[in-house]
C-alpha positions as CSV (number, residue, x, y, z in Angstrom):
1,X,-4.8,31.1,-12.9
2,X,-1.5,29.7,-11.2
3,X,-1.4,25.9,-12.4
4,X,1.8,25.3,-10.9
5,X,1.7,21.9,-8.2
6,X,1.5,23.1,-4.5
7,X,0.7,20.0,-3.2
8,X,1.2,16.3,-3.5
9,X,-1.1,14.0,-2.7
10,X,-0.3,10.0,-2.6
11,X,-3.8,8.2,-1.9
12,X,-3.3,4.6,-1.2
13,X,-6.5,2.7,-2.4
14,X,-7.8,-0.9,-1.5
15,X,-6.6,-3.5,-3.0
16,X,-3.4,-4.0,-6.0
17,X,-2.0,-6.1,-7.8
18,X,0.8,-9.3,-8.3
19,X,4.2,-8.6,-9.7
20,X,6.5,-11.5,-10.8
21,X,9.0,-11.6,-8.6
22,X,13.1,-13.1,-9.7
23,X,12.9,-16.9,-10.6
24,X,14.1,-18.9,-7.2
25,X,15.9,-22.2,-8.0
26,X,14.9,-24.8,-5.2
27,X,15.9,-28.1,-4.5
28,X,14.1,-31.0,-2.9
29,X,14.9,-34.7,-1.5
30,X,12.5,-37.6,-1.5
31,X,13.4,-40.1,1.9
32,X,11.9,-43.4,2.6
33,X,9.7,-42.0,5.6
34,X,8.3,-39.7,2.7
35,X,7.0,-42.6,1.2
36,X,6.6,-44.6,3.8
37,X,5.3,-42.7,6.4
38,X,3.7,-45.7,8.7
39,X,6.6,-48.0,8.8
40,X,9.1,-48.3,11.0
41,X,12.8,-48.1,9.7
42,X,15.7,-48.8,11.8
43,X,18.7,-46.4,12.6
44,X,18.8,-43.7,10.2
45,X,17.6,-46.2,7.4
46,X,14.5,-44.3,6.7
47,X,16.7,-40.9,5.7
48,X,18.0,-42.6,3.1
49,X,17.8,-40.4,0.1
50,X,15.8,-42.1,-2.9
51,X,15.2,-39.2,-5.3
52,X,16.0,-35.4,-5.6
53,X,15.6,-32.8,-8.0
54,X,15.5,-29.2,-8.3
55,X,12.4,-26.9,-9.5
56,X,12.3,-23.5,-10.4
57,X,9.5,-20.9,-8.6
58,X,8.4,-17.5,-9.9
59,X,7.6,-15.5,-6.5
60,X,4.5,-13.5,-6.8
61,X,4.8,-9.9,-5.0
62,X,2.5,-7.8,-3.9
63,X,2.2,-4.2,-5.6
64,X,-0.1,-1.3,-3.6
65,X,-2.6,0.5,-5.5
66,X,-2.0,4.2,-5.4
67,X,-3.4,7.4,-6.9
68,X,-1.5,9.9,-7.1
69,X,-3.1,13.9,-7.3
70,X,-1.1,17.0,-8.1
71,X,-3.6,20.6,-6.6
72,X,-2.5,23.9,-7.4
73,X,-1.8,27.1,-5.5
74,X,-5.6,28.6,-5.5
75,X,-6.8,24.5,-4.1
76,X,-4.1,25.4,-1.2
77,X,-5.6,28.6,-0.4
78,X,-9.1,27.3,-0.3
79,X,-8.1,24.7,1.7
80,X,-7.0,26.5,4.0
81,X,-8.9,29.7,4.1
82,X,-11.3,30.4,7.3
83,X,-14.4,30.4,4.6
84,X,-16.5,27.5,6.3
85,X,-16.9,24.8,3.3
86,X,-20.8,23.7,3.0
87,X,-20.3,20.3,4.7
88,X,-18.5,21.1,7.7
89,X,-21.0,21.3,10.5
90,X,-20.3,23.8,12.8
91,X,-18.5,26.9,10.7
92,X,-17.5,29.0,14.3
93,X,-15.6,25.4,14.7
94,X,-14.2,25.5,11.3
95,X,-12.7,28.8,12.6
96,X,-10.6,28.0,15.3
97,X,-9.0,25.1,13.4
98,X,-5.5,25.5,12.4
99,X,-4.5,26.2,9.1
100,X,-3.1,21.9,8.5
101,X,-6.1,21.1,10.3
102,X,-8.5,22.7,7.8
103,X,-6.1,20.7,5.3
104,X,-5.9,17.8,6.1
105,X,-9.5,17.3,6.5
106,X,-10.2,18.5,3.1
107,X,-7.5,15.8,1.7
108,X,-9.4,13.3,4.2
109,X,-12.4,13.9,2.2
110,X,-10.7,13.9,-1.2
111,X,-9.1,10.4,-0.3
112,X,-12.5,9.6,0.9
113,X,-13.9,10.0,-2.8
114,X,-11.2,8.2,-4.3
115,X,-11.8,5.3,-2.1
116,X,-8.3,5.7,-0.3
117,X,-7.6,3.7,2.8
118,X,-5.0,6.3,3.7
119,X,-3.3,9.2,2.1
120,X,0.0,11.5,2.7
121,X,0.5,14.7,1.0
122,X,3.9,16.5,0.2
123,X,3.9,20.8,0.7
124,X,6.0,22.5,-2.3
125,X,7.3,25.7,-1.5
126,X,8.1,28.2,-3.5
């Protein structure tokens, strides 16, 4: 049995998770039409400046769920052999597909299992 990797597969699944991002140092002013905000002020009165401050903000960053699959040589070669696989429909069909065709649906339905929104898959040659 050949257990080397032939192919890569990356399946990106719903849903992840929150990663702390760098601290952000902010800064912030506090005007009369802040607290004010129905009076009238005349000129630039109501700019005037009556407190500020600075605060510091953990950004939160998103992080993509993804599984990531390693198949041998012998999973390549099934994959993409012209034996018809027992849930394809039509196995005259399954024939005249190319040999990525016949691949990439069998990683279609792989990612299907694993609940993958998407997936990309990496070739290794020899």
């Amino acid at each position: 049995m050949n257990t080397e990797a032939k192919i890569l597969l990356t399946i990106n699944l719903e849903g992840g998770a929150l990663l702390r991002g760098k601290p952000e140092v902010r800064k912030y002013y506090l005007t009369k039409k802040d607290l004010f905000p129905k009076q009238k002020f005349k000129g630039n009165d109501g700019n005037k400046v009556i407190k500020s401050g600075k605060y510091t903000t953990v950004p939160l960053i998103p992080n993509e769920a993804k599984q990531k699959i390693t198949m041998c040589k012998e999973a390549y070669d099934y994959f993409i052999s012209s034996m018809c696989p027992q849930w394809f429909h039509n196995p005259k069909e399954w024939k005249k597909m190319s040999e990525k065709e016949r691949l990439e649906l069998h990683l279609s339905r792989t990612c299907m299992h694993f609940g993958g929104k998407s997936f990309t898959y990496q070739i290794v040659e020899d």
